[in-house]
C-alpha positions as CSV (number, residue, x, y, z in Angstrom):
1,X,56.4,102.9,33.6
2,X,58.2,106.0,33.9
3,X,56.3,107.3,36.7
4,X,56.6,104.2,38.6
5,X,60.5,104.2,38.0
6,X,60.4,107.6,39.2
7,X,58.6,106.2,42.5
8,X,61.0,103.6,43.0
9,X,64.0,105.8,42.8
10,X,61.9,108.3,44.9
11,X,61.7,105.6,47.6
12,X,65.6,104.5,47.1
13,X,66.6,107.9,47.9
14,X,64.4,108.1,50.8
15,X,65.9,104.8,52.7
16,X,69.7,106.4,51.4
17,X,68.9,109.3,53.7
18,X,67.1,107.6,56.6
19,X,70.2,104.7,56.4
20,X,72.8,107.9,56.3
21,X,71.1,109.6,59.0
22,X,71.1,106.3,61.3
23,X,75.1,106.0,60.4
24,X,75.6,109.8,60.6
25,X,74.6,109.9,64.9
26,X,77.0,110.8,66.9
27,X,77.7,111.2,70.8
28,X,80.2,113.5,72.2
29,X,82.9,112.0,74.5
30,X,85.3,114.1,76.2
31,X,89.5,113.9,76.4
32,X,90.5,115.9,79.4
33,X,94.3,115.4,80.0
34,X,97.6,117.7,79.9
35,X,98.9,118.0,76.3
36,X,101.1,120.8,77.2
37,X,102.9,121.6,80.5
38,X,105.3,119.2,83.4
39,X,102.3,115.8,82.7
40,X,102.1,116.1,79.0
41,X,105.1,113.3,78.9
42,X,102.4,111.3,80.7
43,X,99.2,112.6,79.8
44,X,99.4,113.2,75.7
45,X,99.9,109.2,75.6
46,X,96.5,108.5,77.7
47,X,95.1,110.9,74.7
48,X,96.5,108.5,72.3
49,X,95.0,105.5,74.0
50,X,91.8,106.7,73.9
51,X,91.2,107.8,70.3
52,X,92.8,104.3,69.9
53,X,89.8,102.8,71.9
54,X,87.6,105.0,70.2
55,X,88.4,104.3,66.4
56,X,88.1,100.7,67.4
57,X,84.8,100.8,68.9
58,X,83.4,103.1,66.1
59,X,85.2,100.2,63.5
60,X,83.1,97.7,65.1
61,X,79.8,99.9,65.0
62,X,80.0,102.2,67.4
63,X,77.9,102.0,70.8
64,X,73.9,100.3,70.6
65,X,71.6,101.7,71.9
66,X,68.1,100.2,71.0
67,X,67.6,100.2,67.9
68,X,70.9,102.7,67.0
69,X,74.4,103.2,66.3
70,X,76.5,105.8,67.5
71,X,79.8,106.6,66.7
72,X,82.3,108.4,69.3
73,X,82.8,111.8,68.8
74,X,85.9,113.0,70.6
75,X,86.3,116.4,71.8
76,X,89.5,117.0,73.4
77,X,90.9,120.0,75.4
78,X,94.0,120.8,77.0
79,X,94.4,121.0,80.6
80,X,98.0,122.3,80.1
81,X,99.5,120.9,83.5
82,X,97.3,123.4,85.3
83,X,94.9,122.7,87.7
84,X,92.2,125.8,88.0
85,X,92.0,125.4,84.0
86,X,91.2,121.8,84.4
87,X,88.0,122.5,86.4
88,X,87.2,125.8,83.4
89,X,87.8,122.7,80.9
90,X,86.0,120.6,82.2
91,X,83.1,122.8,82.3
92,X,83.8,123.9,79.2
93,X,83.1,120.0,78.3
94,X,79.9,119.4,80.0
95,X,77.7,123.2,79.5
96,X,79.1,123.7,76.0
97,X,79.9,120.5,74.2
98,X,77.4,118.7,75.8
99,X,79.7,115.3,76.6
100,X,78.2,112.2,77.2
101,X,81.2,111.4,80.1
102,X,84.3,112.5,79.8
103,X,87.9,110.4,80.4
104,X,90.7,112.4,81.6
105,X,92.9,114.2,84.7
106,X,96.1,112.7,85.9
107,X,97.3,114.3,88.9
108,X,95.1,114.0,91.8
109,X,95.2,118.0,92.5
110,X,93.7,118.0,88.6
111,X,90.8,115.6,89.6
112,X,90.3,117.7,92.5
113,X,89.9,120.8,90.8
114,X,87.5,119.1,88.3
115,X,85.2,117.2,90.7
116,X,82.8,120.2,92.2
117,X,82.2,120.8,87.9
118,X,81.2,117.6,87.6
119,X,79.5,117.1,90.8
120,X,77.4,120.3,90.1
121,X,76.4,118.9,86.2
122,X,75.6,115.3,87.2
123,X,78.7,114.9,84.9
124,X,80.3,111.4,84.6
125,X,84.3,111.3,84.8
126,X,86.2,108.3,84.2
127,X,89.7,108.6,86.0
128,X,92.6,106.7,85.1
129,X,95.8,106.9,87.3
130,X,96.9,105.1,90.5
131,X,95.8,107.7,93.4
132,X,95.7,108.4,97.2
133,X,92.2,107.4,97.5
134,X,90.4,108.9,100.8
135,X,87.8,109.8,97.9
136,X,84.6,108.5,96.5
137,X,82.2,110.6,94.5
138,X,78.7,109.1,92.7
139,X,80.4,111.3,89.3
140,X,83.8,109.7,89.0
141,X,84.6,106.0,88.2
142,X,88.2,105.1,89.5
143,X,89.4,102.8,86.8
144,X,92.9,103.6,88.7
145,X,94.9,101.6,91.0
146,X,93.8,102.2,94.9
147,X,96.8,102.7,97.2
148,X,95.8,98.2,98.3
149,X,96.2,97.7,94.6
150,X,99.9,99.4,94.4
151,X,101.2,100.7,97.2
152,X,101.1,98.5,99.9
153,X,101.2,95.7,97.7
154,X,105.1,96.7,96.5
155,X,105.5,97.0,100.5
156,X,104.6,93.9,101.0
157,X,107.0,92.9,98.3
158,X,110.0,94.6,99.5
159,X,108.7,93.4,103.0
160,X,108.9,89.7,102.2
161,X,112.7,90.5,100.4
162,X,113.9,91.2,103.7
163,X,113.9,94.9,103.3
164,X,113.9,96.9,106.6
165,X,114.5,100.8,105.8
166,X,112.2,102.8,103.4
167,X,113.2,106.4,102.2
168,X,109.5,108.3,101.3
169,X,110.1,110.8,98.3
170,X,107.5,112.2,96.3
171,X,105.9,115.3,94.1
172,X,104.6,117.9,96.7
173,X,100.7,117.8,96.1
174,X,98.1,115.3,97.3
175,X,98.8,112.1,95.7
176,X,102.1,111.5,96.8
177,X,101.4,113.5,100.7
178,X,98.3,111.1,101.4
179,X,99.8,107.3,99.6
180,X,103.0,108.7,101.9
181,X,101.3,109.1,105.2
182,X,99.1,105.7,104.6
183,X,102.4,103.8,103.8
184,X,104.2,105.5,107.2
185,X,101.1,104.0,109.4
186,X,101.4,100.6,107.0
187,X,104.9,100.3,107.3
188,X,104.5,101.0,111.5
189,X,101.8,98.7,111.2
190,X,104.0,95.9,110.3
191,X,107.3,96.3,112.3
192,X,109.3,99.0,111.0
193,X,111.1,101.9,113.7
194,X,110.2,105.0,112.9
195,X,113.5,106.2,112.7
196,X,114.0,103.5,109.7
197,X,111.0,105.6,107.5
198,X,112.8,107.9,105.9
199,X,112.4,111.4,104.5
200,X,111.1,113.1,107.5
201,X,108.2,114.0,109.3
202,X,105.6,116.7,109.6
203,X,103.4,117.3,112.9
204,X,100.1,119.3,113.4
205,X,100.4,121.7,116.5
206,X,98.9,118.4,118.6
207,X,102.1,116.7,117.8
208,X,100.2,114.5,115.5
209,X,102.0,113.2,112.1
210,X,100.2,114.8,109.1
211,X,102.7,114.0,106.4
212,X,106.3,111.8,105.6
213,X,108.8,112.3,103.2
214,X,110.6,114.6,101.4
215,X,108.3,116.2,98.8
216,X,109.6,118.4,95.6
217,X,107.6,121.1,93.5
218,X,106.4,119.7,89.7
219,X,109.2,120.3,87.2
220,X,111.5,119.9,89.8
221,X,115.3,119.7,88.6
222,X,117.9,119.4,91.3
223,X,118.1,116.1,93.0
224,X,121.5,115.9,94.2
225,X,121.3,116.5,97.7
226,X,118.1,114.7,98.2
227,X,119.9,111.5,96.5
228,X,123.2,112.3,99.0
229,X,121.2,111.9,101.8
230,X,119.3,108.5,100.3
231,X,122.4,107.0,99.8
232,X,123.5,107.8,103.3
233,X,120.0,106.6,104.3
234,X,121.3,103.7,102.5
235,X,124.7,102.9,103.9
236,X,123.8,100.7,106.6
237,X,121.8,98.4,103.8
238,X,118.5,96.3,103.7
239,X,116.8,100.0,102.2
240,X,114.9,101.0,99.8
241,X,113.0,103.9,98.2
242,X,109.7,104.5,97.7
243,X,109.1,107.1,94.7
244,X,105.6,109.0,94.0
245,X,107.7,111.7,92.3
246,X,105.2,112.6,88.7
247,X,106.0,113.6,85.3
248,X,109.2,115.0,84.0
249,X,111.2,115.5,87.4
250,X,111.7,111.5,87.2
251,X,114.7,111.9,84.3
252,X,116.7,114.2,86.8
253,X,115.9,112.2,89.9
254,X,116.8,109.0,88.2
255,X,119.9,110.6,86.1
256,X,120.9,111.7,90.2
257,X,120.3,108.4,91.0
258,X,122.5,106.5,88.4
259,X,125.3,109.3,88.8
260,X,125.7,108.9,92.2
261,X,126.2,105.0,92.0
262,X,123.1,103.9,94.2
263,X,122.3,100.6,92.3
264,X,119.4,98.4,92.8
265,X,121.4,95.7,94.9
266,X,122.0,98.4,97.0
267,X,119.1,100.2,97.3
268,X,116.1,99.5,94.8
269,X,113.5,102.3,94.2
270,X,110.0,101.3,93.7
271,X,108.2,104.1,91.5
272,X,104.2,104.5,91.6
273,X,104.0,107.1,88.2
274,X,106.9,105.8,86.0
275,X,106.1,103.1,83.7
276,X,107.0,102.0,80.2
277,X,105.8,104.9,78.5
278,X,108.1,107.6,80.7
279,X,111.5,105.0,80.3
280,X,111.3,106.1,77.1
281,X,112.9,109.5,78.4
282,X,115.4,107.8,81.2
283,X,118.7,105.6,80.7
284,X,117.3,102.4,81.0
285,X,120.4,100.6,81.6
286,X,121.8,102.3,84.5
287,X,117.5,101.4,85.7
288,X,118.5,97.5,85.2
289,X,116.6,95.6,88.1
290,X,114.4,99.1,89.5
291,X,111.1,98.2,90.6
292,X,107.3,99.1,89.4
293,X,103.9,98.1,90.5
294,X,101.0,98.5,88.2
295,X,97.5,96.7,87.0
296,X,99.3,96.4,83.7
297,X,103.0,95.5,82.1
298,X,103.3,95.7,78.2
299,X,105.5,92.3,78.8
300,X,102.6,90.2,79.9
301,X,102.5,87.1,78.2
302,X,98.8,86.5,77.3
303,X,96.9,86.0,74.2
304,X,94.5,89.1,75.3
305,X,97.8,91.5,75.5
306,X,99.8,89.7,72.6
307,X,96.5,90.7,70.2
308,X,95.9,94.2,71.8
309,X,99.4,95.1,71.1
310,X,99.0,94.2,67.7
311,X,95.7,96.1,67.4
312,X,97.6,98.8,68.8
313,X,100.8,98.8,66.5
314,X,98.2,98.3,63.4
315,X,96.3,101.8,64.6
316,X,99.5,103.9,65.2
317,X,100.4,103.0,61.3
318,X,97.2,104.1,59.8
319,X,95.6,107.0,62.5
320,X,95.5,110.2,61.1
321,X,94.7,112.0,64.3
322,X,97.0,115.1,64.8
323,X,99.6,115.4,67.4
324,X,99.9,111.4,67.6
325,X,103.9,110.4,67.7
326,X,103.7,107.2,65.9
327,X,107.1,105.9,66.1
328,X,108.9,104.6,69.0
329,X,105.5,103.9,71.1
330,X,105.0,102.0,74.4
331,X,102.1,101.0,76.1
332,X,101.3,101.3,80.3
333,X,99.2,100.7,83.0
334,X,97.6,104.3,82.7
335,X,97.3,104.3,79.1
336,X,95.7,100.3,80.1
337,X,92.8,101.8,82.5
338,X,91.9,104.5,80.0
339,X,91.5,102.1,77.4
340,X,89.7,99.4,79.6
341,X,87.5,102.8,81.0
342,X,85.9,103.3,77.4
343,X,85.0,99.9,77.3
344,X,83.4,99.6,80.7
345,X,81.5,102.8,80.1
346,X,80.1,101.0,76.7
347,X,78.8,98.2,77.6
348,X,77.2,100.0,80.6
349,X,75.7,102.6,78.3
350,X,74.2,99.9,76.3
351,X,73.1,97.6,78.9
352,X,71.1,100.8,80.4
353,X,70.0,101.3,77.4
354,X,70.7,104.9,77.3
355,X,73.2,107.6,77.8
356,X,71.7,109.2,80.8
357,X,74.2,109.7,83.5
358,X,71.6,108.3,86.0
359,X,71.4,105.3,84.6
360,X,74.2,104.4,83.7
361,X,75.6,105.2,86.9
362,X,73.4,102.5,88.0
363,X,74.1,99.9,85.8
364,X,77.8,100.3,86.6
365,X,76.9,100.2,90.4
366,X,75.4,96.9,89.8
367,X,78.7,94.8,90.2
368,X,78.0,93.4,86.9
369,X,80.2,95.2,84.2
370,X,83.4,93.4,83.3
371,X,86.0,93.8,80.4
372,X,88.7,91.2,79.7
373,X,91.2,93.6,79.0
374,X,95.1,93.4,78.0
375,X,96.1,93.0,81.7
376,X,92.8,90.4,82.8
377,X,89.1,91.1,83.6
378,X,88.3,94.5,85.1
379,X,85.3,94.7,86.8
380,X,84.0,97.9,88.1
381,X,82.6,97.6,92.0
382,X,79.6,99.3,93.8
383,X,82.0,101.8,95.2
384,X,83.0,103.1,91.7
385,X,86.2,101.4,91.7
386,X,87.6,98.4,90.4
387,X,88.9,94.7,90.8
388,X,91.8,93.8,88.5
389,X,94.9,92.0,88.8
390,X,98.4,93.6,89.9
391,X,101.7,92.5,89.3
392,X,105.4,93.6,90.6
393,X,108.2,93.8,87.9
394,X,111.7,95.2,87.8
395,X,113.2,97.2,84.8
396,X,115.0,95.7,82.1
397,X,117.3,97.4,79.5
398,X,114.8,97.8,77.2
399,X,112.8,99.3,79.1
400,X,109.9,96.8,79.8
401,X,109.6,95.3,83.2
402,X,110.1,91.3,84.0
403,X,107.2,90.1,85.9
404,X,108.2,88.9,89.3
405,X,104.6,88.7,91.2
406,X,101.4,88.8,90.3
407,X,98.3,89.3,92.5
408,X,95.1,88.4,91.1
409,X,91.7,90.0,91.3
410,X,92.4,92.8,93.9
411,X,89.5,94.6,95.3
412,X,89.9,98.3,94.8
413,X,89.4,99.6,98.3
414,X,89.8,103.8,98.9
415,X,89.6,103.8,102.4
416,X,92.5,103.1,104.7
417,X,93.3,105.7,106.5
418,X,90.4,105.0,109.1
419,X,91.0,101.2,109.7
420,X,95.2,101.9,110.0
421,X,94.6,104.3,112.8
422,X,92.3,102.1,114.7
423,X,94.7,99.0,114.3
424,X,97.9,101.4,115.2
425,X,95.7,102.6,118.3
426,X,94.9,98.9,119.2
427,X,99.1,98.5,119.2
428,X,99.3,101.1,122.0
């Protein structure tokens, strides 16, 4: 009796281990954003979002693959709001660490420096932030808004509200140089003189424009005779302002703004990289009626958002990851398309089957991976970017925006450039 007790207990312990070692696998997913430097007051919140995504998919199992779980395993580095460390990073992610894909870079410059790393490891890098396009590389999923699924479409907006002057102002790197130059041929495209685009103009030796606006260095400080000359641009009304300025040098800009009296009846401003998460650091009443265009507003009224947000508040009260603020959190359209970028990768890492980056590239090129996420279905397209909703709000006090239009299920198309010049050359 005793040996045969000793046999069962034997066998007990056995399926204990082999049931811990099932729960105990792991895959390595890499954070790659700016947690120091000019972007960590955008970047440290897309961190956030995804070891939110992240607990909540390891909650609910982790990821299946055959006849396994695997819980995320986060490894997070800093890319300090410097470019050439990105790429050493993201490296550092992919030969050492061993990531299965890695979520990260904000600025286009950082993606930039990253891409030859990842193009040379067969590495897999899901990017998040409204960008330039011009791009498209079989390592990086673009879970970001295209310059169609932003850009133009707050044009069109401001278009249709009778404006007829636009003043072009933005960070000087490639982001804000390349949306810039695509909204100058846009905007010449569809009626407006040149001498209404404002900001100036920059030729090649051919005489050929190669960039328009006024452009300022990150962590940029002084904006009063920038905003002096806006509101001249201004006087004669029916302007506006487009703004691609990034990270911190938006609470100066803005703080210029409001000092100097330009209001939105005036003169409205339209930002591309300051939503609900960076209002946090401006006076959002002297913002009242300010524009923004994003794939996501923390004020959309669905039962999807309504329970994410919940989720979301639930988390903040019982993470214990370090460096996470708690209090005082917001949610935007950044933070959105990371979160919605975890989940696409999941379900096309278990529909392949596997975690190869092969083939689960494939699967995602397939047309056939969707998530219903807080701001509607996001479904990732054979050219590595994605169709998703976008909607046109202005600022409130509070800080959240009031949705004034919404355009559903826009194709995320990179290339424009190209098909501007050839319509523009058509014109002639």
């Amino acid at each position: 009796m005793k040996l045969n007790l000793s046999k069962w207990l034997g066998a007990c312990a056995a399926m204990l281990l082999a049931v811990n070692t099932v729960a105990a696998d792991t895959i390595k997913v890499g954070i790659l954003h700016s947690l120091s430097g000019t972007m960590a007051i955008s970047e440290t919140s897309l961190r956030d979002m995804l070891l939110f995504a992240f607990d909540e998919i390891n909650k609910a199992g982790g990821i299946k693959v055959g006849d396994k779980s695997y819980m995320i395993e986060p490894v997070i580095v800093d890319g300090a709001s410097n470019w050439p460390l990105f790429a050493e990073k993201a490296k550092q992610l992919l030969e050492e660490d061993k990531v299965a894909v890695v979520f990260g870079c904000w600025t286009s410059v950082s993606r930039k420096s990253v891409l030859p790393v990842f193009e040379k490891d067969n590495g897999m890098l899901f990017y998040p932030v409204q960008y330039e396009g011009e791009e498209l590389s079989k390592n990086i999923f673009y879970t970001a808004e295209a310059v169609n699924q932003q850009a133009t479409p707050a044009v069109d907006y401001l278009l249709a509200q009778g404006k007829k002057k636009f003043y072009l102002i933005g960070t000087d790197y490639v982001y804000p140089q390349t949306t810039n130059l695509i909204l100058y041929k846009y905007l010449l495209l569809h009626g407006i003189k040149l001498e209404d685009i404002g900001g100036g103009l920059r030729k090649d030796d051919s005489g050929k424009v190669i960039s328009a606006g006024k452009y300022t260095p990150f962590g940029h400080t002084d904006y009063q005779q920038i905003v002096a000359e806006i509101k001249q641009f201004a006087a004669g009304g029916d302007a506006c302002v487009v703004n691609t300025i990034n990270g911190d040098s938006n609470v100066p800009f803005f703080k210029e703004v409001a000092a100097a009296g330009l209001t939105p009846a005036d003169c409205p401003v339209v930002s591309f990289s300051l939503a609900e998460d960076e209002l946090r650091a401006l006076p959002t009443k002297d913002l009242v009626g300010e524009l923004g265009c994003w794939t996501y507003f923390m004020s959309i009224k669905s039962r999807d958002n309504r329970a994410f947000l919940k989720r979301w508040d639930e988390w903040l009260k019982t993470e214990d990851h370090p460096g996470v603020v708690k209090e005082k959190r917001m949610v935007d359209s950044p933070m959105v398309l990371s979160y919605d970028g975890a989940y696409l990768w999941k379900e096309a890492v278990e529909k392949a089957g596997t975690f190869d980056v092969d083939k689960v590239r494939e699967t995602l090129e397939s047309g056939d991976i969707s998530f219903e996420g807080p701001g509607g279905k996001n479904t990732m397209q054979k050219n590595h970017h994605t169709t998703k909703n976008v909607y046109i709000g202005d600022t409130l006090a509070n800080g959240q925006f009031k949705i004034l239009k919404t355009f559903n299920a826009v194709y995320g198309e990179p290339f424009l450039l190209k098909d501007l010049d050839e319509k523009l050359s058509a014109m002639k």
